[in-house]
SELUM-836264 format. One record per atom (N, C-alpha, C): residue in one letter; x, y negated, z. Coordinates in steps of 0.2 Angstrom, whole numbers, plus 2048, in hexadecimal, padded with zeros to 3 digits. Each point is the difference from the previous one (the first is absolute). Last residue first. Example, Ala and Ser with C-alpha at 12.3 -4.5 7.8 and 13.67 -1.06 7.14 Angstrom:
BEGIN
S84080B823
S8047FA801
S7FC7FB803
A80281C800
A7FC7FA800
A8047FA800
This chain:
BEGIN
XE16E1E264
X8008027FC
X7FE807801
X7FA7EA80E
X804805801
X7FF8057F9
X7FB7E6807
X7FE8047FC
X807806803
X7F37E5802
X803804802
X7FF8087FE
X7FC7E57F8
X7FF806802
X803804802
X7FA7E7804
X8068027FE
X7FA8087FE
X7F47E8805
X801805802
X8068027FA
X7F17E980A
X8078057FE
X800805800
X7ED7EB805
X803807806
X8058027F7
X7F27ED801
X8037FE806
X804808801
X7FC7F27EA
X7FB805804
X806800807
X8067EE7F0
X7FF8097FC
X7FA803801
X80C7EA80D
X7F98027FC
X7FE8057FC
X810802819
X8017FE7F9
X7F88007FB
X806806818
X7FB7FC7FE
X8027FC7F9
X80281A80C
X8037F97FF
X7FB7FB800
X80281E803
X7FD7FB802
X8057F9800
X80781A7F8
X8007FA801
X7FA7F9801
X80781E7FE
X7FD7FB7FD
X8027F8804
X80581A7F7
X8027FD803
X7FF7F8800
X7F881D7F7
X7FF7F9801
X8047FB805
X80181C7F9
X7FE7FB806
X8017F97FA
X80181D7FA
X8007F8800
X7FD7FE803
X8098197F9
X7FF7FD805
X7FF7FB7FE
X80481B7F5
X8007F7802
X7FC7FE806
X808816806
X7FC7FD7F9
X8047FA800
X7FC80E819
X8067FE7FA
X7FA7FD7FB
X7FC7F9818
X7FE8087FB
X8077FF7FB
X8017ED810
X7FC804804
X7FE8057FC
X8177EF7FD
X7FA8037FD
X7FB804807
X8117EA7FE
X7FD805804
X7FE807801
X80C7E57F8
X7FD8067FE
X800808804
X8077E2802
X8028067FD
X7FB806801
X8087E47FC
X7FB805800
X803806801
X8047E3803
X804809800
X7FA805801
X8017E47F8
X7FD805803
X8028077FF
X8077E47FD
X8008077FD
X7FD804805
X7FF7E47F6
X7FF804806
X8008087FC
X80A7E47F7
X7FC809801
X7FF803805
X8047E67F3
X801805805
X7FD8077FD
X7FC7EB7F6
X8068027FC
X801805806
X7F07EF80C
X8008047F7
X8068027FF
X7F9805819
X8017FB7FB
X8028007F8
X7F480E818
X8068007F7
X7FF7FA7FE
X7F680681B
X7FF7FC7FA
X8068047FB
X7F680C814
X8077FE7FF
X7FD7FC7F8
X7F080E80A
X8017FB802
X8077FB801
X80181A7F8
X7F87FE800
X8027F9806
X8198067F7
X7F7806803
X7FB7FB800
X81B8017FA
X7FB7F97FF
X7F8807801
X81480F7FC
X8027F8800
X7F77FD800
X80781C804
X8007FC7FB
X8037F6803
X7FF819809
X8057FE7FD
X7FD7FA7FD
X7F3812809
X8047FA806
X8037FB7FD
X7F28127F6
X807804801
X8037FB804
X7E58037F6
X8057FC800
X806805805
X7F180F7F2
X7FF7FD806
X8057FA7FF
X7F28147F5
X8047FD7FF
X8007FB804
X7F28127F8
X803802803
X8077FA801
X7E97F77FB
X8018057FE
X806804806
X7FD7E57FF
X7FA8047FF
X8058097FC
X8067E680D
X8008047FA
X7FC805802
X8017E3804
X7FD8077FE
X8038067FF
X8017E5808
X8038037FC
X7FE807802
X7F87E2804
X7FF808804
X8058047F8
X7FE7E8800
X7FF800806
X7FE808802
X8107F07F5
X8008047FE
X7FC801807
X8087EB7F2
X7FF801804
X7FC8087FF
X8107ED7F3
X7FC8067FF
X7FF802809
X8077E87F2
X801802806
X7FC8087FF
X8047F37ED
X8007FC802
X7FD808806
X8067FF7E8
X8037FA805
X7FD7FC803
X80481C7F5
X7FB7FA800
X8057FB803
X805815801
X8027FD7F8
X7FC7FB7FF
X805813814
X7FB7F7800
X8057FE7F9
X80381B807
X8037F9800
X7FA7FB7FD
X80481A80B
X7FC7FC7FE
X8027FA7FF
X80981B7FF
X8037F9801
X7F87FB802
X80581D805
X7FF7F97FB
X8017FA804
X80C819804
X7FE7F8800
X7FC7FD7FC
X80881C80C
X8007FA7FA
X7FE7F9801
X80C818811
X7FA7F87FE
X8017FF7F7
X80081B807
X8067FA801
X7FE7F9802
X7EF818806
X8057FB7FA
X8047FA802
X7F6814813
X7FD7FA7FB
X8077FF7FC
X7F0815806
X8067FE802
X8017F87FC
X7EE8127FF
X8017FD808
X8057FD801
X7FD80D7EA
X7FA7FF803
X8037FE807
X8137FC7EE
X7FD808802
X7FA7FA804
X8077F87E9
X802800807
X7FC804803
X8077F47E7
X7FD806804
X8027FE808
X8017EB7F4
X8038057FD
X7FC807805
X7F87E57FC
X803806804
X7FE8047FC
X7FB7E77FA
X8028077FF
X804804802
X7F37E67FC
X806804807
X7FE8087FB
X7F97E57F6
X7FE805804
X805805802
X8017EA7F7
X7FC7FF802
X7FA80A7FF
X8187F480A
X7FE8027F8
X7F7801801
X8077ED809
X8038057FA
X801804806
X7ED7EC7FC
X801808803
X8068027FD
X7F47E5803
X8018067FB
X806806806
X7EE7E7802
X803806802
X8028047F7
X7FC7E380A
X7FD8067FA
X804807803
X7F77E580B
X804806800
X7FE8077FA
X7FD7E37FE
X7FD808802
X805802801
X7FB7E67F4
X804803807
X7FD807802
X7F77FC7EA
X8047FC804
X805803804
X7F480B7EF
X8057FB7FB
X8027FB804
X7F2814807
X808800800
X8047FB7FD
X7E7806800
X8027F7805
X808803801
X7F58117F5
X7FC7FB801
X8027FC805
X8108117F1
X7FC801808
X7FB7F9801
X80C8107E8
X7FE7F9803
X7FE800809
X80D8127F5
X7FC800801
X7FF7F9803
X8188087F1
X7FC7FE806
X7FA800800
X80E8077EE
X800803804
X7FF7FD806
X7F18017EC
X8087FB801
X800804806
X7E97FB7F7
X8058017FC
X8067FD802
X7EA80880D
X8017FA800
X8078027FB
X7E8810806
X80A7FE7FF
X8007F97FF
X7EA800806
X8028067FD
X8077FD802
X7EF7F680C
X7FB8037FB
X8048067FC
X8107F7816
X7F87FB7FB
X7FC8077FC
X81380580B
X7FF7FD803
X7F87FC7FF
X80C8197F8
X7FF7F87FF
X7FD7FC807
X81280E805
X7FC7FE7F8
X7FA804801
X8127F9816
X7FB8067FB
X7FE7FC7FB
X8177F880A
X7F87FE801
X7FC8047FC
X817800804
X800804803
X7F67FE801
X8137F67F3
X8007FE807
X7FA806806
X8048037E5
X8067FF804
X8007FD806
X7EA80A7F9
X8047FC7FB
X8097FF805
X7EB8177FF
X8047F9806
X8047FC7FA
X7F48157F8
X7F97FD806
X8037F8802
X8078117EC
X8047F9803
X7FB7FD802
X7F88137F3
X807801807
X8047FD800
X7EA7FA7F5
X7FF805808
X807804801
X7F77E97EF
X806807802
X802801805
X7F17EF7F2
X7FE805804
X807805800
X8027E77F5
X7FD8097FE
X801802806
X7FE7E67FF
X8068047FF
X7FC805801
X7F87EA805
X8008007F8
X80680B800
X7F97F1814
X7FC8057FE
X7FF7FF7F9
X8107EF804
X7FD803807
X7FA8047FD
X80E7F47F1
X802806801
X7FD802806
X7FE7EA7F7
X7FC8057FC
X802807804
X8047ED810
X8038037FE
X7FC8047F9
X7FA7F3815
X7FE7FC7FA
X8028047FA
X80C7FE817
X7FB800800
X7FD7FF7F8
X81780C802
X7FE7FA803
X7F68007FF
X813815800
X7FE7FB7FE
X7FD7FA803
X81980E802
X7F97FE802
X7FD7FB7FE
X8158057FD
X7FD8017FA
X7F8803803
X81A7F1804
X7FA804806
X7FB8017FA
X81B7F97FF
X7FA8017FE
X7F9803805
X8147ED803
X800807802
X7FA8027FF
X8077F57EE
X805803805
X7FD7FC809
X7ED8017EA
X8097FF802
X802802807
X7E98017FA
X8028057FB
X8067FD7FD
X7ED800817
X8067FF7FB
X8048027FB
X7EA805808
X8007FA806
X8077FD7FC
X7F18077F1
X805804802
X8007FA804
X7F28037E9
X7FF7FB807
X804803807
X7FA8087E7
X801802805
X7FF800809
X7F97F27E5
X806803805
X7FE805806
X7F37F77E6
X802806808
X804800801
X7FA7F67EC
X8007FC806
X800803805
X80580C7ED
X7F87FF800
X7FE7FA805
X8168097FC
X7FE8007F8
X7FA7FD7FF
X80E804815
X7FE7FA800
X7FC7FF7F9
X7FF817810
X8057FA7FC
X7FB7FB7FF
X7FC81A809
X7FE7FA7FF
X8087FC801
X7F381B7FD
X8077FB800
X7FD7F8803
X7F58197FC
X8027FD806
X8047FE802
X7F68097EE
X806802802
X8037FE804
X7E87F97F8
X802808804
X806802800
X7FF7E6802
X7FC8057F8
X802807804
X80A7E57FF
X7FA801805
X7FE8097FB
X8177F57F7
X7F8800801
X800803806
X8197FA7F7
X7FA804800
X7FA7FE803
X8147F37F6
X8008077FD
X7F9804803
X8117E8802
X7FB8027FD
X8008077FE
X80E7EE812
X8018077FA
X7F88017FD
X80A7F4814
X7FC7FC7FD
X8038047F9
X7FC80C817
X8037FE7FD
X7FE7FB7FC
X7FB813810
X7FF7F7803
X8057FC7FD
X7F781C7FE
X8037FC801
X7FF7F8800
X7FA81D803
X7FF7F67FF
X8047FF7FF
X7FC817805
X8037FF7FA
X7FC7FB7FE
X809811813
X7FE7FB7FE
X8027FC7FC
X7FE81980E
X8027FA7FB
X7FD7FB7FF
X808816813
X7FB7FA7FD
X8037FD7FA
X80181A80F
X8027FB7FB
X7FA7FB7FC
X808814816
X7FB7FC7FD
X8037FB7FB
């Protein structure tokens, strides 16, 4: 999956508010960036032109922290999804990878583990009250930090998954996460047998 982003939160003149889905200072439009010095954070801020200013693009459903798009009325421009009250103390989730792929496998026998990660990129305590998976795919034991284990920010919790098929074909399951980050309360990875 590939993101861009094409703000900036400089004091440069060059682009407009306008269907190319820029914004500068040319027009009084900043960006509004939690930070845009070292150590950058390119989350936007409340108040931001860019929060549901950004084009419709159905194959970048997740911004780089793993929060579905849109959040509001449409795209927010950049590669973070505004989150409503994230500009305080919150816990924020993201998913790597933010989906699994299995390789062929005979009918009844099970696959290798995989992992996703979930990390609190927020700041302020993530709490994780039920985790899901669905299809032919099962947790593997292996992971760190389960359902009622707080994550503190900048932490992670990983989840081992592994695979089972019940017919041949493809196959997909779903791996979900209930939280109390303000996004939405549930997360989900995909899962996928080729």
């Amino acid at each position: 999956m590939h993101y861009f982003l094409n703000m900036r939160n400089e004091k440069k003149p060059a682009m407009t508010v306008g269907s190319h889905n820029k914004i500068g200072t040319s027009s009084g439009y900043k960006p509004m960036f939690v930070s845009s010095s070292t150590p950058y954070d390119f989350h936007l801020q409340s108040g931001s032109p860019a929060i549901d200013a950004g084009l419709t693009l159905s194959q970048v459903p997740y911004d780089f922290d793993g929060t579905a798009r849109p959040q509001g009325s449409a795209y927010d421009i950049g590669a973070y999804e505004y989150v409503s009250g994230g500009g305080g103390s919150a816990p924020a989730v993201s998913f790597s990878p933010v989906s699994l792929t299995f390789g062929s496998q005979s009918v009844g026998t099970t696959s290798g583990v995989q992992y996703v990660t979930s990390t609190n990129t927020g700041n302020a305590t993530l709490n994780l009250s039920a985790s899901a998976i669905s299809g032919d795919f099962a947790f593997a034991g292996l992971g760190t930090r389960g359902v009622g284990t707080p994550v503190p920010p900048g932490t992670s919790c990983t989840v081992s998954v592994q695979f089972t098929p019940t017919a041949a074909g493809p196959r997909t399951g779903t791996f979900t996460l209930t939280d109390d980050a303000p996004a939405g309360p549930t997360r989900s990875a995909l899962l996928a047998r080729e």
